[in-house]
C-alpha positions, 0 to 999 in steps of 0.5 A: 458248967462255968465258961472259961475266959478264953471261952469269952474273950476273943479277937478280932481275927478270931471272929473273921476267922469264925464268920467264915464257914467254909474252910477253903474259903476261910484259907483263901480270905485268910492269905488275900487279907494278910497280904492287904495288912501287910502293904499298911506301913507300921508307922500308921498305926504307931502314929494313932499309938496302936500296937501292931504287933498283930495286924488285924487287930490293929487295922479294927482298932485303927478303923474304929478309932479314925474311919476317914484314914480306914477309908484312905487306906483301902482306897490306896489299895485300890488305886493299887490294885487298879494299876494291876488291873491296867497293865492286865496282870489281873482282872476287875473280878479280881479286884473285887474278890480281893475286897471281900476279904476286908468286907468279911473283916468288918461284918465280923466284927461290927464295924458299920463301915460304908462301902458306897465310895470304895464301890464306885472306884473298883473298876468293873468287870468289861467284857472279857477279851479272851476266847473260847476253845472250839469244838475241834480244839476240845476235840484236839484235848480228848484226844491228847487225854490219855488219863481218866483225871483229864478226860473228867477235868476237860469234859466236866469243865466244858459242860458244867462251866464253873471256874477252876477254883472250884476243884479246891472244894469239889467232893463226891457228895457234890455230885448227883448221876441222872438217869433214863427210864432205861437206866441209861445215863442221862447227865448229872448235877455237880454243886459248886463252892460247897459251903461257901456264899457262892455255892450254887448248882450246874448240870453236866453232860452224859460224856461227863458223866460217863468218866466220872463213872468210869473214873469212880471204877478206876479209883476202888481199883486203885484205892480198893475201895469206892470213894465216900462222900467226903473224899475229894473228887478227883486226886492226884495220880502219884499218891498213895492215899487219896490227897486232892487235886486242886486248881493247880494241879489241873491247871499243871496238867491242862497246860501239859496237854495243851502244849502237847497238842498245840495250842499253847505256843510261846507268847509272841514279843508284847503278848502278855497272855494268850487269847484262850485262857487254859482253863477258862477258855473251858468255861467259854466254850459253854457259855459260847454254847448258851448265848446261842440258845439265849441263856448266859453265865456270868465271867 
């Protein structure tokens, strides 16, 4: 057997493309690095007499050729992505997400690129400002949840605490039933960002587990089967085929039923967001729960 010179050969994109594994990770990385590249005006890289015809070639040529002015232009960037972060259009978390796409970039290609200085000016992640919901605002949802989708979607985000991200990746392989001796329903375990660096598990509870249960019945009523392991969790509702409902759609239908029952008025004149996040206000609510128990989660 002889390798064909594609086979050899590769680009610099290839390779970030290659280093990624899991696939919603690599689409994700892929859009937030593009649109890094895309802010780099073209007459830098024709002043160092690089073709940039293709971006991220040239951006590994140009950090491989004058690391000072790599380091320039993401500090730039920073500076940038600072401002967002002063007028709150986006988080420090934020921030640092949107770095990782260029820190894969170098990993991918060998670049031995020092982060130290970058580091340090990325603001950091303060303490959230956002609330909670309470108890009888969770119960207020329920109530309003008249879709199986939503009962799973409130109750497993309330007990689990991962962020709405994680519905982009989520798969019924992800998720284990536990059991008492009796066979009654204990709770369960649902693995987060499958195949990704950050992949980690969390426990949910009974409630959670019993719409899950019952939506498992819903969905070979509907698709006359049960699901497979490789079929997404939970999916859209109009569909003929089972097709995934990602972090969008359950950010669409829990902003439907929060107006439904209240709890998303408009925003008052100045006010730039509401104080308990849609979806994450979810994820507070558990961690509300753990820091009185002495355990915490990170935001």
């Amino acid at each position: 057997m002889k390798l064909d010179i594609t086979d050899v050969e590769t680009s610099s994109h290839q390779n970030f493309l290659d280093y990624i594994r899991n696939d919603k990770t690599r689409i994700k990385y892929s859009s937030d690095l593009q649109k890094f590249l895309d802010l780099i005006p073209d007459k830098i890289f024709q002043d160092k007499k690089i073709d940039c015809t293709d971006k991220t070639e040239a951006f590994v040529t140009l950090v491989r050729t004058d690391v000072k002015l790599g380091k320039s232009i993401i500090n730039a960037y920073v500076r940038e992505l600072k401002k967002k972060v002063d007028d709150e259009s986006i988080s420090p978390s934020r921030v640092l997400n949107l770095i990782k796409p260029i820190k894969a970039l170098f990993a991918a290609n060998d670049i031995d690129f020092s982060w130290k200085m970058i580091s340090k000016s990325i603001p950091k992640p303060g303490k959230s400002k956002d609330k909670a919901y309470s108890r009888e605002q969770l119960q207020m949802l329920m109530a309003n949840a008249t879709n199986l989708v939503d009962k799973v979607m409130i109750t497993l985000c309330s007990s689990a605490g991962f962020r709405v991200e994680a519905w982009d990746y989520f798969t019924w392989e992800d998720v284990i039933f536990f059991y008492n001796d009796d066979n009654s329903l204990k709770g369960g375990a649902v693995r987060v960002y499958h195949g990704d660096d950050e992949e980690y598990w969390t426990h949910f509870t009974p409630e959670a587990g019993k719409y899950l249960l019952l939506y498992k019945e819903s969905w070979k009523s509907r698709f006359m089967r049960y699901p497979k392991d490789s079929d997404p969790l939970v999916v859209s509702v109009r569909m003929l085929q089972p097709s995934r409902l990602g972090k969008r759609g359950m950010e669409s239908r829990m902003n439907e039923i929060a107006k439904k029952c209240g709890l998303r008025p408009p925003l008052e004149t100045g006010q730039k967001r509401h104080k308990v996040m849609l979806d994450h206000g979810l994820r507070k609510y558990l961690k509300f729960l753990l820091m009185i128990h002495g355990q915490t989660i990170s935001d």
